[in-house]
C-alpha positions as CSV (number, residue, x, y, z in Angstrom):
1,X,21.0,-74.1,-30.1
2,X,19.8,-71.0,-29.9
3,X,16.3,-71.6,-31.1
4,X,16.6,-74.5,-28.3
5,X,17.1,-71.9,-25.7
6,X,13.5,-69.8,-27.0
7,X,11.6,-72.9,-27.3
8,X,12.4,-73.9,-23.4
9,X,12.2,-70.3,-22.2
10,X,8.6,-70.1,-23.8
11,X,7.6,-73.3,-22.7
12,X,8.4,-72.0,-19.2
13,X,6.4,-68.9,-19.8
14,X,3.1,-70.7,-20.6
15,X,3.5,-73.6,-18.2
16,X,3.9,-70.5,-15.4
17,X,0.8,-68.3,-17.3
18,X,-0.8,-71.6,-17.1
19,X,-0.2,-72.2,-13.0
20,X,-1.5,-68.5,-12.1
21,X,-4.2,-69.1,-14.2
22,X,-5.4,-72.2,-12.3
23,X,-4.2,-70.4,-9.0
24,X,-6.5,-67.5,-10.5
25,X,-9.7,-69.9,-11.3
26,X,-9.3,-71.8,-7.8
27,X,-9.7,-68.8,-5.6
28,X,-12.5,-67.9,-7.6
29,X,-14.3,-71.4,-7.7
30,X,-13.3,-71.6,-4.1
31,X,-15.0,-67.6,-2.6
32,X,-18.3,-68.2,-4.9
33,X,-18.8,-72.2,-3.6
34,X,-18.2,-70.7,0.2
35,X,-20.0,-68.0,0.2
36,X,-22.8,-70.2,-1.0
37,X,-22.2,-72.3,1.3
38,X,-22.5,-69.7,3.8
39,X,-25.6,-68.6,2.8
40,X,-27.1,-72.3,3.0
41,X,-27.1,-72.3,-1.1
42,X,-26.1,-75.6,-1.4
43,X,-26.7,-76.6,-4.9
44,X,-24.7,-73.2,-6.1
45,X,-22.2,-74.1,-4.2
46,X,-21.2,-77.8,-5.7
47,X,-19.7,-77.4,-9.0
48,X,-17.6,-74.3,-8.5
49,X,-16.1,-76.8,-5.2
50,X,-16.1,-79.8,-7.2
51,X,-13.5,-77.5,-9.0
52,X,-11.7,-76.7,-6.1
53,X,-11.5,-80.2,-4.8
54,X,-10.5,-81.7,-8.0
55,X,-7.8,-79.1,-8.6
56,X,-6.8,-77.0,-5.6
57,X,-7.6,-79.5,-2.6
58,X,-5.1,-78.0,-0.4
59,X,-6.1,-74.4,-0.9
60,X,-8.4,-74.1,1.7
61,X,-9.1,-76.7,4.9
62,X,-12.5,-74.9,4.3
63,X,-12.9,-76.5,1.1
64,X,-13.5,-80.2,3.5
65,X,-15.9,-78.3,6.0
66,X,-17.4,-76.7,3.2
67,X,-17.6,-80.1,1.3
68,X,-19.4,-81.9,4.3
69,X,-21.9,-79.7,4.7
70,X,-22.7,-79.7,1.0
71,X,-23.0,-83.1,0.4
72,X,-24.5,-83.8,3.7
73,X,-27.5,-81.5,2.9
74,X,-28.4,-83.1,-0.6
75,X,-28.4,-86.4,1.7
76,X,-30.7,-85.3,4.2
77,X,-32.7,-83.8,1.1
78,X,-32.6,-87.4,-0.3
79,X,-35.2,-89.8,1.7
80,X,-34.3,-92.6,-1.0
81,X,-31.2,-94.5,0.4
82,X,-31.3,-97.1,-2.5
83,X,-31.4,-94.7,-5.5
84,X,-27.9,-94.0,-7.3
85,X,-28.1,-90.4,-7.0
86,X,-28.3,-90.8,-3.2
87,X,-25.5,-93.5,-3.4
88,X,-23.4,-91.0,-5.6
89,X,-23.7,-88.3,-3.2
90,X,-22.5,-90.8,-0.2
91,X,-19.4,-92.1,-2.1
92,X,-18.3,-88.4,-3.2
93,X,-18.7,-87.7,0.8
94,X,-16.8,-91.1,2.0
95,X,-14.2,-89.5,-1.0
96,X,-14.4,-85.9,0.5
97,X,-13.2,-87.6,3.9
98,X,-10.6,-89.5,2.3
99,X,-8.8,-86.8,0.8
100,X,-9.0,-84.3,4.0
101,X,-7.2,-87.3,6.1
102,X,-4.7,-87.7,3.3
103,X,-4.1,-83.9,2.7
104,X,-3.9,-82.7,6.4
105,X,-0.2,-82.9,7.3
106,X,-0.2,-80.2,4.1
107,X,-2.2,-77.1,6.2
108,X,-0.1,-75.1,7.7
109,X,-3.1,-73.7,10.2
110,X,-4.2,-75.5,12.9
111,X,-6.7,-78.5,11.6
112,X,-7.9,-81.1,13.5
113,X,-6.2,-84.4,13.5
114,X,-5.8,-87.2,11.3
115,X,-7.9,-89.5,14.1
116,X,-10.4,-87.1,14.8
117,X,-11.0,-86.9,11.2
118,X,-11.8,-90.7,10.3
119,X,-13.8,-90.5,13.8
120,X,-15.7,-88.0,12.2
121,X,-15.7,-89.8,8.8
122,X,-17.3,-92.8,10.6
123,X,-19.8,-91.0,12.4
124,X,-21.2,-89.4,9.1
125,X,-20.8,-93.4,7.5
126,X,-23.0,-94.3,10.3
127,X,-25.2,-91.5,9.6
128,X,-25.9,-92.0,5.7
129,X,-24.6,-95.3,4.8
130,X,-27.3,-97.0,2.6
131,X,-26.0,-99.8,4.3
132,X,-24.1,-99.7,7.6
133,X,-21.2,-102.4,7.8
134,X,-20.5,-102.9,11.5
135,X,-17.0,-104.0,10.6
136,X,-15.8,-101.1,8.9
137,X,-17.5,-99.0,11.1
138,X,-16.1,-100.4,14.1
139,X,-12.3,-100.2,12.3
140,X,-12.5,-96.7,11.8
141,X,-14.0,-95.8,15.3
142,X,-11.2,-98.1,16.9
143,X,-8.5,-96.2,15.0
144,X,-9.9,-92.9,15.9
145,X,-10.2,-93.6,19.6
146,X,-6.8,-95.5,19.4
147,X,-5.0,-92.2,18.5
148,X,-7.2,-89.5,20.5
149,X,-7.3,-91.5,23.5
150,X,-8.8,-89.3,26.4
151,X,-9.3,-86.5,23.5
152,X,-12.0,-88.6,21.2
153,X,-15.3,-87.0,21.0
154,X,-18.2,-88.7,22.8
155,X,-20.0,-89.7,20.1
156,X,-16.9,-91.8,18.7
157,X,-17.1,-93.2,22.2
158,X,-20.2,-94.0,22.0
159,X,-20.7,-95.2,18.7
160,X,-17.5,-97.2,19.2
161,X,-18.9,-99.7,21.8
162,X,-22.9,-99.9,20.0
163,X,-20.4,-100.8,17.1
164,X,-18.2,-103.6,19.3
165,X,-21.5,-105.1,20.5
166,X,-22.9,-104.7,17.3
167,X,-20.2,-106.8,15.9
168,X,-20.6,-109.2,18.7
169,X,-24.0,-109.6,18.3
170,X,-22.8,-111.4,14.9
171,X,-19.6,-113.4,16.3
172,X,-19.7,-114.5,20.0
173,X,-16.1,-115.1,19.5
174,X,-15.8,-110.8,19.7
175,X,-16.9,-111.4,23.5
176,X,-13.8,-110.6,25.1
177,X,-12.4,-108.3,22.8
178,X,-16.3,-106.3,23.5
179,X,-15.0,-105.9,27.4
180,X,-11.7,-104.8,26.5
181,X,-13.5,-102.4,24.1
182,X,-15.6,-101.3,27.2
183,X,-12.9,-100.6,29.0
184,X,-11.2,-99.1,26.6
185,X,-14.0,-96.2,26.6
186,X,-14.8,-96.4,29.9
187,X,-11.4,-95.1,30.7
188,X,-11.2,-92.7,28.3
189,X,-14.1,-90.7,29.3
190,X,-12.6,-91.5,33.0
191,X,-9.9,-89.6,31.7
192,X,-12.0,-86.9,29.8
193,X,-13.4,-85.9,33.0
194,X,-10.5,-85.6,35.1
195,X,-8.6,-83.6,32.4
196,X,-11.8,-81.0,31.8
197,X,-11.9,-77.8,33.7
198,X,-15.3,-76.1,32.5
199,X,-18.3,-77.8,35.5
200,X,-20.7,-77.8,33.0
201,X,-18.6,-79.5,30.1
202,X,-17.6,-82.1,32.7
203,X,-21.8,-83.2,33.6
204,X,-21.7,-83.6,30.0
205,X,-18.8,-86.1,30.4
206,X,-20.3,-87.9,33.3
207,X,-23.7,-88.6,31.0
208,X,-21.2,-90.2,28.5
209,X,-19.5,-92.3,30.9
210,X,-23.1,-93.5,32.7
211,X,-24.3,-94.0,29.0
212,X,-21.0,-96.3,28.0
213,X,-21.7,-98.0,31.1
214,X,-25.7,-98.1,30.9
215,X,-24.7,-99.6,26.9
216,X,-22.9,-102.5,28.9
217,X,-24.8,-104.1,31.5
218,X,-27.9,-104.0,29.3
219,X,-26.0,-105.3,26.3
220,X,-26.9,-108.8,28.3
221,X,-23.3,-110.3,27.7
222,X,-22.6,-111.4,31.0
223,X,-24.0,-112.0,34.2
224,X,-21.9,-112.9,37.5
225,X,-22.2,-116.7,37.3
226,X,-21.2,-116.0,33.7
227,X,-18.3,-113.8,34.0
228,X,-17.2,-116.2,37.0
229,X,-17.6,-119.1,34.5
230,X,-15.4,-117.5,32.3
231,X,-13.1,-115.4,34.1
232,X,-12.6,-118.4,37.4
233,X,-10.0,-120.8,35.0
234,X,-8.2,-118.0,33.3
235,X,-7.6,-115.7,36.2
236,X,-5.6,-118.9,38.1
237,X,-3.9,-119.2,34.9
238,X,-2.9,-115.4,34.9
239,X,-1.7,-115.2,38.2
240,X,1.3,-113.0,37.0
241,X,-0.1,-111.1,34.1
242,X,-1.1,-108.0,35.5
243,X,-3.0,-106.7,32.2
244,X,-5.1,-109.8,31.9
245,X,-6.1,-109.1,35.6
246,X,-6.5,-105.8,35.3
247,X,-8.8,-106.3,33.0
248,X,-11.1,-108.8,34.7
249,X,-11.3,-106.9,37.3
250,X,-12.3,-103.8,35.4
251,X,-15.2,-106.1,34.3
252,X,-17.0,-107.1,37.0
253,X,-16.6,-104.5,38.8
254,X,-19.0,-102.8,36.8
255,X,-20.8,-105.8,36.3
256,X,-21.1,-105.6,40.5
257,X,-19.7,-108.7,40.8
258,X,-17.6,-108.2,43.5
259,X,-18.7,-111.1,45.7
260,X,-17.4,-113.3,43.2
261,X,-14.5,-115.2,43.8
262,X,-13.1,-114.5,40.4
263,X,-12.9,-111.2,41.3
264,X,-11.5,-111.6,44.6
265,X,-8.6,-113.7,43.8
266,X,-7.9,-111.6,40.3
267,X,-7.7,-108.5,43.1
268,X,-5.2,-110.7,45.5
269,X,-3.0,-111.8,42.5
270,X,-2.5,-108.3,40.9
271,X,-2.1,-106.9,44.6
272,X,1.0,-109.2,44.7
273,X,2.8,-107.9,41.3
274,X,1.4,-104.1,41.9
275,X,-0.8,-102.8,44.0
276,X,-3.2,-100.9,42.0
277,X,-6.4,-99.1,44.1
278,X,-8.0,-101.4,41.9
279,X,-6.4,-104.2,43.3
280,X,-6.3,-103.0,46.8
281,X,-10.4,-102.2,46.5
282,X,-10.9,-105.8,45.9
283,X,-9.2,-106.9,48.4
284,X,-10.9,-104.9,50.7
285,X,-14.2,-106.0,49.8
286,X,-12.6,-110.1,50.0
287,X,-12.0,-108.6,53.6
288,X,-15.6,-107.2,54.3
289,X,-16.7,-110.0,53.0
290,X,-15.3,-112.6,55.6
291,X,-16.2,-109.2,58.2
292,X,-12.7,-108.5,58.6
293,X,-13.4,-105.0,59.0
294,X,-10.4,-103.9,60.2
295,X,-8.0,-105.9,57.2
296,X,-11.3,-103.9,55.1
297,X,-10.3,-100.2,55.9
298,X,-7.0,-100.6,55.7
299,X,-6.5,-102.1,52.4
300,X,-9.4,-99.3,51.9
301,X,-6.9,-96.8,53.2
302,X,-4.1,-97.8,51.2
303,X,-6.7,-98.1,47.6
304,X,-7.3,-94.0,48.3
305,X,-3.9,-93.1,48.5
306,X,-3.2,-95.0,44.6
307,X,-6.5,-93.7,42.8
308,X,-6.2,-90.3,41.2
309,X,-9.5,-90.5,39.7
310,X,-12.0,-88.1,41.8
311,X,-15.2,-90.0,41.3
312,X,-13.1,-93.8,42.1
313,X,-11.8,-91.7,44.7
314,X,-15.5,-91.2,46.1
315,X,-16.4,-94.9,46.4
316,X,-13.3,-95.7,48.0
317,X,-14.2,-93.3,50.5
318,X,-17.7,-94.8,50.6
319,X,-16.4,-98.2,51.2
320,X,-13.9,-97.4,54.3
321,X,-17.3,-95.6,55.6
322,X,-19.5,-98.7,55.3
323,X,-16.7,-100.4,56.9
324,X,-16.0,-98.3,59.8
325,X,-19.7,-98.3,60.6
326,X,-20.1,-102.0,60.8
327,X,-17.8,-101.5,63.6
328,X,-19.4,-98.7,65.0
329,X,-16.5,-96.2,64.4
330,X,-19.0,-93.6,64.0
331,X,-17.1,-90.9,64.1
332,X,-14.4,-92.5,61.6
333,X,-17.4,-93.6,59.6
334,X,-19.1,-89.5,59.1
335,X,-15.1,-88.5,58.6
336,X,-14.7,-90.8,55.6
337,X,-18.0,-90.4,54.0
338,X,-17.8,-86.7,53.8
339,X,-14.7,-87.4,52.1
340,X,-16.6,-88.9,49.9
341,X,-19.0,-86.3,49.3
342,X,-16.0,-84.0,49.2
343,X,-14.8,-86.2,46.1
344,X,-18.3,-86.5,44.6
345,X,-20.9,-84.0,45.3
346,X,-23.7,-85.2,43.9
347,X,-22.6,-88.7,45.5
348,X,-26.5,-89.6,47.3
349,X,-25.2,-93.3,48.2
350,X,-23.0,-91.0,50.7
351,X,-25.7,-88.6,51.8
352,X,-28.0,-91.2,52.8
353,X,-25.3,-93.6,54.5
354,X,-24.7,-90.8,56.0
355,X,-28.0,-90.2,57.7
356,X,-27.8,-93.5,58.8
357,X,-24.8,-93.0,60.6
358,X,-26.1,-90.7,62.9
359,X,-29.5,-92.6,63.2
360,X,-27.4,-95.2,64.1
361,X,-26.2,-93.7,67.3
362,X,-28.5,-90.4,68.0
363,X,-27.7,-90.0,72.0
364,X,-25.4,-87.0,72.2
365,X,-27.4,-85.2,75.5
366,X,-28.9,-86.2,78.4
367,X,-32.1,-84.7,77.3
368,X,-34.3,-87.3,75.6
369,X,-36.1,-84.5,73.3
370,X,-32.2,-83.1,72.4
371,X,-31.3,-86.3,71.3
372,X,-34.3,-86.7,69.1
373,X,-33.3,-83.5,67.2
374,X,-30.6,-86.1,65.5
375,X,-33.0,-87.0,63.2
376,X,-33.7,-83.3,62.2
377,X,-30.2,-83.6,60.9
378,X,-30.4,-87.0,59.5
379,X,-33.1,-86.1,57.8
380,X,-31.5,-82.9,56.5
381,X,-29.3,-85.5,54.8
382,X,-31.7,-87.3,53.0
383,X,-33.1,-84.6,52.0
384,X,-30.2,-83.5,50.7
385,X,-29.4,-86.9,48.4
386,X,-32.9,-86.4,47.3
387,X,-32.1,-83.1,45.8
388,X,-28.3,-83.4,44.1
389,X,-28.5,-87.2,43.0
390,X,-32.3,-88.2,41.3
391,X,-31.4,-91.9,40.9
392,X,-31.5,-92.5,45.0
393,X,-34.5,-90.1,45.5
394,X,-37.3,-92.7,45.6
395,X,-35.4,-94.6,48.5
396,X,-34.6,-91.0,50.6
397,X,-38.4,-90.0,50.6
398,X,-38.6,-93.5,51.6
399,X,-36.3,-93.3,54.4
400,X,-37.7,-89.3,55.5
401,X,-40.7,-90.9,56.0
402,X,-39.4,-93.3,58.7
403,X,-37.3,-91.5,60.5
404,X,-40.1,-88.1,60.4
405,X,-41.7,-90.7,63.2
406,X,-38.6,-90.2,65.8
407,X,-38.6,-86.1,65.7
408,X,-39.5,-84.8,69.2
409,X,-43.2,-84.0,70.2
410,X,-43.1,-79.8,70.0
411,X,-44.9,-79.9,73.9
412,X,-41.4,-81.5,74.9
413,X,-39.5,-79.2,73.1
414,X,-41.5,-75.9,74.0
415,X,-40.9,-77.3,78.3
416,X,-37.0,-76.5,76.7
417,X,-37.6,-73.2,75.2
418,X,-37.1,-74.2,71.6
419,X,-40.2,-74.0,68.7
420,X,-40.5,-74.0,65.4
421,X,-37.8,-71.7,63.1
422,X,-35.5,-72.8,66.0
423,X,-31.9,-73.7,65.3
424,X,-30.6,-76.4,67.3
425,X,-27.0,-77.4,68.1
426,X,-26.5,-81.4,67.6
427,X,-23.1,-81.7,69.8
428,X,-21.4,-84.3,70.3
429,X,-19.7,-86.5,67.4
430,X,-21.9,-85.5,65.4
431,X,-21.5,-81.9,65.4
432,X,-24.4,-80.8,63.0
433,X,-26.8,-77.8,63.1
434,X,-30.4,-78.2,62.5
435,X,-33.7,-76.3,62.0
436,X,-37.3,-77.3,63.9
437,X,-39.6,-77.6,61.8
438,X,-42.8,-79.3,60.7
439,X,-42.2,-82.6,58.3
């Protein structure tokens, strides 16, 4: 019994010598294969972490960072995509990325998360695959964004939809399920820019958004007699289902199919169950439509007060301004399309509607040569939409050079004292200052 006793005691011994000795042997395996690593000595650094991975793999989350640099190197060293040693590296990556996702709940520091992981796992699939499988692609990218939400990088937002319309490309059955998908990332990188606080980090977000966007109307899915085709019947059959309308209205509005009576009565029906801005937008633009300006601003109105959304905000505002100068509410028009601005700076839609606000109703003096100043100031802003938004410069240079023809003659502005370099008070509703000058 005795002997029994000795034998278990000094199987306990070794079993514990043995455990500090692989404790020993993986810090060791794990500083030389970093530190090589570190110094961009890739090929030193892969057996001593094969070591680690294989024996340790929750010693260090370096060890998976470490890992992906590694074997991403000896890819990008290998041009050949269809030789085994290329295909070996690949697998032991896809492996690497495997293991992280499975071992993270294990590391006590703070590591990224499980969805951001096997986001990043399909980016670097999409990267080196010998063979890139849109379908398992696409999984992986849906489960990452389904779990970081507002949070996924923009490349996983990105690569998500090229991967949906890559997979419709195949199946015209994925159709729908492709606009969902757009919204889907659409309003995560909605989201993404609302949440960010850093200006420059935001104009990053904004590119992403336009590029999602960009990625849909020239994927050539849909045009407005085709999303009317297809959205027409099932809207009148979803008169009550607020996500199904929701969604079709997402659609074409970005498609700009907001003449369409598919759109307008998917706007009237969910503005019955709840009136989302969404809702309330389209309903205003039914309104417009029929010139029922007045029904327009208000339901307008009511879609600024729902939307949170700064840049949504912004259109709204532009909307109640078109709106309000149909009926020659100029006044109300310039108040609600420097709200828009406000919202949006960069917003050159607003800037130039603007302009042709006050070109729309100049007379503020009974001076003829005062009231030709206006256009000083109109021009101002289109000048000013030229500069902050490059997408609506071509059509302000356009519109300086027309209304450059209605600035007064400087013989009838020197009989009022005023010259070049002068500032001018526009009074009035308009209530601008301006600058003579040459154009």
């Amino acid at each position: 019994m005795r002997m029994n006793k000795v034998a278990a005691l000094l199987l306990l011994f070794m079993v514990a010598t043995g455990a500090v000795a692989q404790t020993e042997d993986c810090n060791k395996n794990s500083s030389i294969s970093h530190e090589a690593v570190k110094s961009k000595n890739y090929h030193d650094a892969y057996i001593p972490w094969k070591y680690v991975m294989e024996n340790c793999p929750t010693l260090r989350y370096y060890t998976y960072t470490d890992g992906r640099s590694i074997l991403t190197a000896f890819l990008q060293e290998n041009k050949d995509r269809n030789s085994a040693e290329y295909k070996k590296y690949f697998d032991e990556l896809m492996a690497m990325h495997d293991q992280k996702i499975k071992y993270l709940p294990e590391f006590r520091s703070k590591v990224p998360s499980v969805g951001s992981s096997i986001g990043v796992k399909a980016i670097d699939y999409l990267m080196f695959a010998p063979s890139v499988d849109a379908n398992v692609a696409y999984s992986w990218l849906k489960e990452a964004i389904d779990s970081e939400k507002a949070n996924s990088q923009s490349a996983i937002l990105n690569y998500f939809l090229d991967m949906s319309l890559a997979k419709l490309k195949n199946d015209q059955e994925h159709r729908e399920q492709f606009f969902q998908d757009y919204l889907t990332a659409a309003d995560y990188a909605d989201d993404a820019v609302m949440l960010e606080t850093d200006s420059a980090k935001k104009e990053t977000l904004r590119h992403v958004k336009d590029n999602i966007e960009a990625m849909f109307i020239n994927s050539g899915t849909a045009d407005c007699d085709a999303l009317q085709t297809l959205f027409g019947p099932k809207v009148e059959a979803a008169q009550t289902d607020s996500n199904y309308l929701k969604k079709a209205i997402g659609i074409m509005k970005v498609m700009r199919c907001t003449e369409s009576e598919a759109y307008f009565q998917a706007s009237y029906y969910m503005y019955k169950i709840h009136p989302t801005a969404d809702a309330a937008m389209g309903c205003g633009y039914m309104a417009y439509k029929k010139g029922d300006y007045d029904e327009a601003v208000k339901y307008f109105n009511e879609a600024l007060e729902l939307e949170n959304n700064p840049e949504k905000k912004a259109q709204i505002a532009y909307a109640g301004g078109a709106a309000l100068l149909s009926m020659k509410r100029y006044a109300q028009a310039k108040a609600s399309l420097l709200r828009a601005i406000q919202f949006r700076p960069s917003y050159g839609d607003a800037y130039i509607l603007l302009a042709q606000t006050y070109a729309s109703n100049p007379n503020w003096s009974d001076e003829p040569a005062l009231n030709k100043c206006t256009y000083y100031v109109v021009i101002d802003k289109l000048q000013r939409a030229r500069s902050v938004d490059p997408k609506v410069a071509a059509r302000a240079q356009e519109l300086i050079g027309t209304y450059a023809r209605y600035v007064p003659k400087t013989e009838d502005l020197f009989m009022l004292g005023i010259k070049d370099g002068d500032t001018v008070e526009v009074k009035g509703w308009i209530g601008e200052t301006t600058r003579i000058r040459k154009l």
